[in-house]
matplotlib code that plots the C-alpha trace (Angstrom):
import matplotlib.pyplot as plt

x = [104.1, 101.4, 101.2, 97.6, 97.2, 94.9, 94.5, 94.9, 95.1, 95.0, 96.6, 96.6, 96.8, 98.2, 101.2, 103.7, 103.1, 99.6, 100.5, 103.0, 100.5, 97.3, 99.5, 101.1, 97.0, 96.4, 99.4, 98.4, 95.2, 96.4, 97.3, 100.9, 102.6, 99.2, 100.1, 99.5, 99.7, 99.8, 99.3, 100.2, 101.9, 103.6, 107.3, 108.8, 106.5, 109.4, 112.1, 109.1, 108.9, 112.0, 113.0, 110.3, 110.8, 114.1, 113.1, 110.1, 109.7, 107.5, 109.5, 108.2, 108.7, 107.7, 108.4, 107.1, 107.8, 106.1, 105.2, 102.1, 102.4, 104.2, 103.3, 104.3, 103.6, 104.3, 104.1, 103.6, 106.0]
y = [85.3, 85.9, 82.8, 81.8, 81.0, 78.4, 80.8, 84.1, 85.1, 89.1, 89.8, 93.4, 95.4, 92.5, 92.8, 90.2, 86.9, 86.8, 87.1, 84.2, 82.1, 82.6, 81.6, 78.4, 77.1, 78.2, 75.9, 73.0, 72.9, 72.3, 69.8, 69.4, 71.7, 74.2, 78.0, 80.4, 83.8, 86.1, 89.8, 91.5, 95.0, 94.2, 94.9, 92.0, 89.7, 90.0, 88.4, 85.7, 84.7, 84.0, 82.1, 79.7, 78.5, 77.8, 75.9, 73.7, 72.1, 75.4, 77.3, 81.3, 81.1, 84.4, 87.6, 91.0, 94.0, 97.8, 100.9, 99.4, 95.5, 92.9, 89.4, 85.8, 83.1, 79.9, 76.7, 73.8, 71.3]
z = [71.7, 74.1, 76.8, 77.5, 81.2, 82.4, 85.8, 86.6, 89.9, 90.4, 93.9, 93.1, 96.8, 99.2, 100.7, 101.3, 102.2, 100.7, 96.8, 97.3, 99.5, 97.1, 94.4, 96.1, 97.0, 93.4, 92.2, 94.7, 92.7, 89.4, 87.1, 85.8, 82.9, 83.2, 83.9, 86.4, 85.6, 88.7, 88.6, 92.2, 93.0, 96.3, 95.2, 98.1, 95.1, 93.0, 95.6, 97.2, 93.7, 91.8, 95.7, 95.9, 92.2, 92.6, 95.7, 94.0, 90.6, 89.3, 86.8, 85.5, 81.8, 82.1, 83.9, 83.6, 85.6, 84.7, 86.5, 88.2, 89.0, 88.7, 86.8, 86.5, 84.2, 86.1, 85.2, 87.6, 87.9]

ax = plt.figure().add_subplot(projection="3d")
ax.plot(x, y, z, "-o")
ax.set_aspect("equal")
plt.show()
């Protein structure tokens, strides 16, 4: 099941902290229970954003690594 994000945010090329800090102003901006999905290629992304999750009420229902990037579904708490 494909999960339809109400923004996507492609941080493709920034390096760490920028992905995490686009997405946080991205996640300030929204309304409760929508979904970011977040597309960046920085490997540190990976680390940055399981830890800032699990420090806030945001939880990634969805996770996907491959040879190229690295993208999260989150949704706002």
């Amino acid at each position: 099941m494909e999960i339809v994000a109400d923004i996507e945010l492609d941080l493709s090329g920034l390096q760490c902290p920028m992905p995490l800090l686009k997405a946080k102003l991205a996640l300030n901006n929204m309304g409760a229970q929508q979904i970011l999905k977040v597309v960046a290629t920085d490997p540190g992304s990976e680390k940055d954003f399981h830890l800032f999750v699990a420090q806030s009420d945001h939880e990634i229902v969805d996770f996907r690594k491959d040879a190229s990037a690295y993208s999260y579904w989150i949704k706002k708490g």
